[in-house]
C-alpha positions as CSV (number, residue, x, y, z in Angstrom):
1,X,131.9,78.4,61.6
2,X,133.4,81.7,60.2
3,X,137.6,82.1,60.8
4,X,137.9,85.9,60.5
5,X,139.8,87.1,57.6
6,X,142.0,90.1,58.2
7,X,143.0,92.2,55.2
8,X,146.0,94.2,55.0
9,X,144.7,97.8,54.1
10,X,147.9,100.1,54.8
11,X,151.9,100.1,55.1
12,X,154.8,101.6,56.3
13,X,157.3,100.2,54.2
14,X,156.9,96.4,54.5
15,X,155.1,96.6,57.7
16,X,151.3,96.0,57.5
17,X,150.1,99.0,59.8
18,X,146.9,98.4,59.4
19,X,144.4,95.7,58.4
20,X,140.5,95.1,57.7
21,X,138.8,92.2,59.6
22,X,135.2,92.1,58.4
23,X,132.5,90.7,60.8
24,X,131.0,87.6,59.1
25,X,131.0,85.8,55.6
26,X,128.0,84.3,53.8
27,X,129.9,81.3,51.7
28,X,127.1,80.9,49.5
29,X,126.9,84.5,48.2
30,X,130.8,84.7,48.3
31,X,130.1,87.8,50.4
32,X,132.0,89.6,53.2
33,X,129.9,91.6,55.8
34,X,130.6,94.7,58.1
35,X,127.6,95.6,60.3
36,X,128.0,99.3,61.7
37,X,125.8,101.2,64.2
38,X,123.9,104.9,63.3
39,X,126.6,106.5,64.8
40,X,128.8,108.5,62.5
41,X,132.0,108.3,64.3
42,X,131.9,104.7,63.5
43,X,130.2,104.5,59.7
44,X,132.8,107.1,58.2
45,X,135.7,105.1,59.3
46,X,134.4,101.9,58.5
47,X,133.4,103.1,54.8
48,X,136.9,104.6,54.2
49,X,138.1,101.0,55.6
50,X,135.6,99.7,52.7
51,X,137.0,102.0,49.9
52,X,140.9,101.2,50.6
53,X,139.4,97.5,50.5
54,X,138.1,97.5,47.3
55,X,141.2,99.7,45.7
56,X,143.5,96.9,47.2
57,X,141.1,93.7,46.5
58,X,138.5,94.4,43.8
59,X,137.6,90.9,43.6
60,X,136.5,90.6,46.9
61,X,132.6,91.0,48.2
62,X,131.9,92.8,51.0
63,X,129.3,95.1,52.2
64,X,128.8,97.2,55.2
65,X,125.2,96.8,56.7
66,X,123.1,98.1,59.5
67,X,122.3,95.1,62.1
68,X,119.1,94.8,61.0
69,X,119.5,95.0,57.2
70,X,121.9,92.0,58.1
71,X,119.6,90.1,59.6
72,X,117.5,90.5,56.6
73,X,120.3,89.4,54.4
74,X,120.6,86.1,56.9
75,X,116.9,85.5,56.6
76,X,116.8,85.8,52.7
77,X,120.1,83.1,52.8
78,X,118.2,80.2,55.2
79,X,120.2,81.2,58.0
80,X,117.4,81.6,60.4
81,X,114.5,84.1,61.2
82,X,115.0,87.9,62.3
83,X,115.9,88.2,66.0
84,X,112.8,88.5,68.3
85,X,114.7,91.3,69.9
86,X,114.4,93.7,66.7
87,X,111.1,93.9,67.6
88,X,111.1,97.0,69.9
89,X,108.1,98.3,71.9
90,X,109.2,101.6,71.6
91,X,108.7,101.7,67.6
92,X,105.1,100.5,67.7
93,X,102.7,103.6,67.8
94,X,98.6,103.5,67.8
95,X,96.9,100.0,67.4
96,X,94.3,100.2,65.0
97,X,93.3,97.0,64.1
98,X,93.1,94.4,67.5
99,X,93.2,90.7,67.7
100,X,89.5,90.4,68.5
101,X,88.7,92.7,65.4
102,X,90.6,90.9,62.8
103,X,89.4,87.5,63.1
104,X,85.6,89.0,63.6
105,X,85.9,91.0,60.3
106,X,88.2,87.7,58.3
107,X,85.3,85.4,59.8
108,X,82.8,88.2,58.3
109,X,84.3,88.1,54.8
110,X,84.8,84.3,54.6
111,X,80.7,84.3,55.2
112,X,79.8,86.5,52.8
113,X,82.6,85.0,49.9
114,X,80.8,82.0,51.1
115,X,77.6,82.6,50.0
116,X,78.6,84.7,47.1
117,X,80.5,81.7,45.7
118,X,77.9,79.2,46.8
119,X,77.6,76.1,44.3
120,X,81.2,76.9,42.8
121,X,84.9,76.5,43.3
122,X,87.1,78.9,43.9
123,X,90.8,79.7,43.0
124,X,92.2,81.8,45.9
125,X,95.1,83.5,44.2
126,X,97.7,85.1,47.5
127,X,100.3,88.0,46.6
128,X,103.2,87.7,48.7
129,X,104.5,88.2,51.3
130,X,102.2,90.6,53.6
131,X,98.9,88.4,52.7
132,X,100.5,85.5,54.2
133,X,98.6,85.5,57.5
134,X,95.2,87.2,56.5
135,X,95.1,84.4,53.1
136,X,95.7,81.5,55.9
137,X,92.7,82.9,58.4
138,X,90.9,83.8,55.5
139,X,90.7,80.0,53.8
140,X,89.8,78.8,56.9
141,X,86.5,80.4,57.5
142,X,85.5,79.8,53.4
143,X,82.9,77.1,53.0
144,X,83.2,76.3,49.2
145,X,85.9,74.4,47.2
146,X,88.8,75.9,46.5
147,X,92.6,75.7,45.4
148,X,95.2,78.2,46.4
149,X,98.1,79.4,44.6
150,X,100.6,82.3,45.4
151,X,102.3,84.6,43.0
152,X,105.0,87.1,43.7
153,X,106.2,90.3,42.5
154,X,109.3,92.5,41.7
155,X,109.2,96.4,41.5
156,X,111.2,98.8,39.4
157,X,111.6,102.2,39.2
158,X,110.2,102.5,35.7
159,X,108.9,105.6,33.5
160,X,105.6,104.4,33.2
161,X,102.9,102.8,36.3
162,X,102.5,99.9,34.1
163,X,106.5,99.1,33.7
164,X,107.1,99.8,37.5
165,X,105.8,95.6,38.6
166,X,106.4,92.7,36.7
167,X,105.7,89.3,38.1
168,X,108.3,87.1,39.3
169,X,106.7,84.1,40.3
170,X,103.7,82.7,38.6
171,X,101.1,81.3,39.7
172,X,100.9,77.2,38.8
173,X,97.4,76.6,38.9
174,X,95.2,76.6,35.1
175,X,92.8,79.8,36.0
176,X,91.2,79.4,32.5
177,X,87.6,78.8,33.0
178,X,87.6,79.0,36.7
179,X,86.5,81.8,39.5
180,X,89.3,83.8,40.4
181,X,89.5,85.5,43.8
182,X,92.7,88.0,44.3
183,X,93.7,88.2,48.0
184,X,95.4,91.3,48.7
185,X,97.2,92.5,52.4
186,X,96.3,95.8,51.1
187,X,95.3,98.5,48.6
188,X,97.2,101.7,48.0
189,X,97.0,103.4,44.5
190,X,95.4,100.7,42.8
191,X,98.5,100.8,40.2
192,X,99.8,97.4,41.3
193,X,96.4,96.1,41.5
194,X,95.7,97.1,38.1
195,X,98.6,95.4,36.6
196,X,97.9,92.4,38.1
197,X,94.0,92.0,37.0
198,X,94.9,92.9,33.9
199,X,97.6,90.2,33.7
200,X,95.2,87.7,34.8
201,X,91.8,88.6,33.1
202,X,94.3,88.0,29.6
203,X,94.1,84.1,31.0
204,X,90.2,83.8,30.6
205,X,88.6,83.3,33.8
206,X,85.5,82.8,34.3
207,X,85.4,85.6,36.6
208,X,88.0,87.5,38.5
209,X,87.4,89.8,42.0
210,X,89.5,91.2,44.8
211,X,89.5,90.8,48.3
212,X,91.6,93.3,50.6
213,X,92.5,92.9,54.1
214,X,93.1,96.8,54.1
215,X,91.8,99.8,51.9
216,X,93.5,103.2,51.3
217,X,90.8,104.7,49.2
218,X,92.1,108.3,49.6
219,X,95.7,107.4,47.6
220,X,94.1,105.6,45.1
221,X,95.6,106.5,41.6
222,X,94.1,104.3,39.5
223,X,90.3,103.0,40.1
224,X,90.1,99.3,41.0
225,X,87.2,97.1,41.8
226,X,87.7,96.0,45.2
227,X,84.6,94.0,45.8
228,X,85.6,93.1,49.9
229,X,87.1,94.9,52.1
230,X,88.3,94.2,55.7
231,X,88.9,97.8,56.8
232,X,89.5,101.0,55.7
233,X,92.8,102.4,57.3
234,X,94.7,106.2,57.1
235,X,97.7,107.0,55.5
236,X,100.2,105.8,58.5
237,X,102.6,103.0,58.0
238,X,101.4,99.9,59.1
239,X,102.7,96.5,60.3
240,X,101.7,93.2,62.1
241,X,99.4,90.4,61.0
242,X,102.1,89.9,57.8
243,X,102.7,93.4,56.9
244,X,106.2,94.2,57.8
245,X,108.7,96.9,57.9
246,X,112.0,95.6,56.5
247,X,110.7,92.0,56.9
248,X,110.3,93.4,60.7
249,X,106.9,93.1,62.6
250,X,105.3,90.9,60.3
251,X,104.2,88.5,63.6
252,X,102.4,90.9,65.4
253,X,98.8,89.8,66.3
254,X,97.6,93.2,66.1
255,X,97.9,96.0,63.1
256,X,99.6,98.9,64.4
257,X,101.2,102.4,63.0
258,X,104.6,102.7,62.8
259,X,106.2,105.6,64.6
260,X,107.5,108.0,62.1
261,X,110.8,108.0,64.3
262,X,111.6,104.5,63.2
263,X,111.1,105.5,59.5
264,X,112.7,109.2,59.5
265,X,115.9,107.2,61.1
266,X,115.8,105.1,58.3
267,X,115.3,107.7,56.0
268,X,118.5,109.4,57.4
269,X,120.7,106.5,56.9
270,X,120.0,106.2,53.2
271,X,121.9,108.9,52.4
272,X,125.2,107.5,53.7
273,X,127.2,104.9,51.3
274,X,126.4,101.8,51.3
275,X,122.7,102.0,53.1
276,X,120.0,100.3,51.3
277,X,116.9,101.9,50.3
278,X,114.3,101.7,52.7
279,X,111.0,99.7,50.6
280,X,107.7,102.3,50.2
281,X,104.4,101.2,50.1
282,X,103.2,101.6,46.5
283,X,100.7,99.1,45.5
């Protein structure tokens, strides 16, 4: 259990007039945390709070955080999931994709990968996190062999498209010799795409092809062969059935637009100290 710390942050004289109590402490990142609100007559206080802190302790760790870029931060440290009550109605706009239609169209493309690979084995290769649902249904409904294996990436803000995505955890199974089949959440630019089957085709595979949950044909950058699609979607951001915004939504049953409230807020906030940057959709 957390004892709050109090710092002392001003004087008069020898008096302590007044100190800095921060909200919670993650031991194992050695790392104080202050969560704040959107409203502004709270976040410039508590940052000048955060600036006389670090003049007067610069060895200390502390960050200030919205409450749900906190509960992020918990997630990512094993402390537990994201609240259930983050998930607000009122942020969910138009569902595109239903229930009923996602396990028709997964059931669809596990027939026809079925046939296609029919007399072979297969090496379903995941990329996390957002495939996490559709690669479960997905394996399911697939009648030939197959392993799976799961590799993740990291993205940079690089000069080139091919420096912006390196991986950062490989995948372990051998792929030399063997059918390949890429499992995507979704297709953007192609750029990310790209990377990756050029990464993999360097291995010697037998054969190598992609299968997307969802397609964004009109932002592609970079041409890609997709060779099954679930669904072709429009240019709104989507969550639900593993896509997530800030590791938000991901358990919705449904794919959904996000209301451009939700992200313009976000959007807002960045500019303020000590607000992360809100992810983009760039694969």
């Amino acid at each position: 259990m957390y004892e709050p710390v109090s710092f002392p942050i001003a004087w008069d004289g020898t008096r302590v007039s007044e100190m800095f109590t921060p909200d919670f402490y993650l031991p194992e990142h050695d790392l104080y945390v202050e969560l704040t609100t959107m409203k502004q007559s709270l976040v410039t206080p508590k940052n000048r709070k955060l600036r006389m802190l670090r003049e007067i302790y610069p060895d200390v760790n502390v960050r200030l955080l919205y409450r749900k870029d906190y509960q992020q931060l918990l997630t990512k440290a094993g402390y537990g999931a994201v609240e259930v009550q983050n998930l607000r109605k009122q942020d969910i706009g138009n569902i595109l994709i239903s229930p009923v239609e996602l396990e028709t169209r997964v059931r669809a493309l596990a027939r026809k990968i079925s046939r296609d690979y029919h007399g072979r084995s297969i090496v379903l290769v995941g990329v996390l996190k957002g495939v996490t649902f559709f690669l479960a249904d997905l394996a399911r409904q697939i009648k030939a062999p197959f392993v799976i294996d799961y590799l993740d990436l990291k993205r940079f803000a690089g000069a080139q498209p091919r420096e912006r995505v390196r991986i950062v955890r490989d995948i372990d199974y051998p792929i030399e010799g063997r059918h390949v089949l890429l499992v995507e959440d979704i297709v953007n630019t192609g750029l990310t795409l790209d990377y990756l089957l050029s990464e993999l085709r360097g291995r010697g595979p037998a054969s190598i092809e992609v299968v997307t949950l969802l397609d964004r044909p009109t932002r592609r950058l970079v041409e890609v062969p997709v060779r099954y699609v679930g669904f072709q979607i429009p240019n709104d951001y989507i969550v639900g059935y593993g896509l997530d915004y800030r590791e938000l939504y991901r358990n919705l049953p449904f794919i959904c637009a996000l209301k451009p409230s939700v992200i313009e807020l976000d959007a807002g906030a960045q500019a303020r100290p000590e607000e992360p940057a809100t992810p983009e959709e760039t694969r």
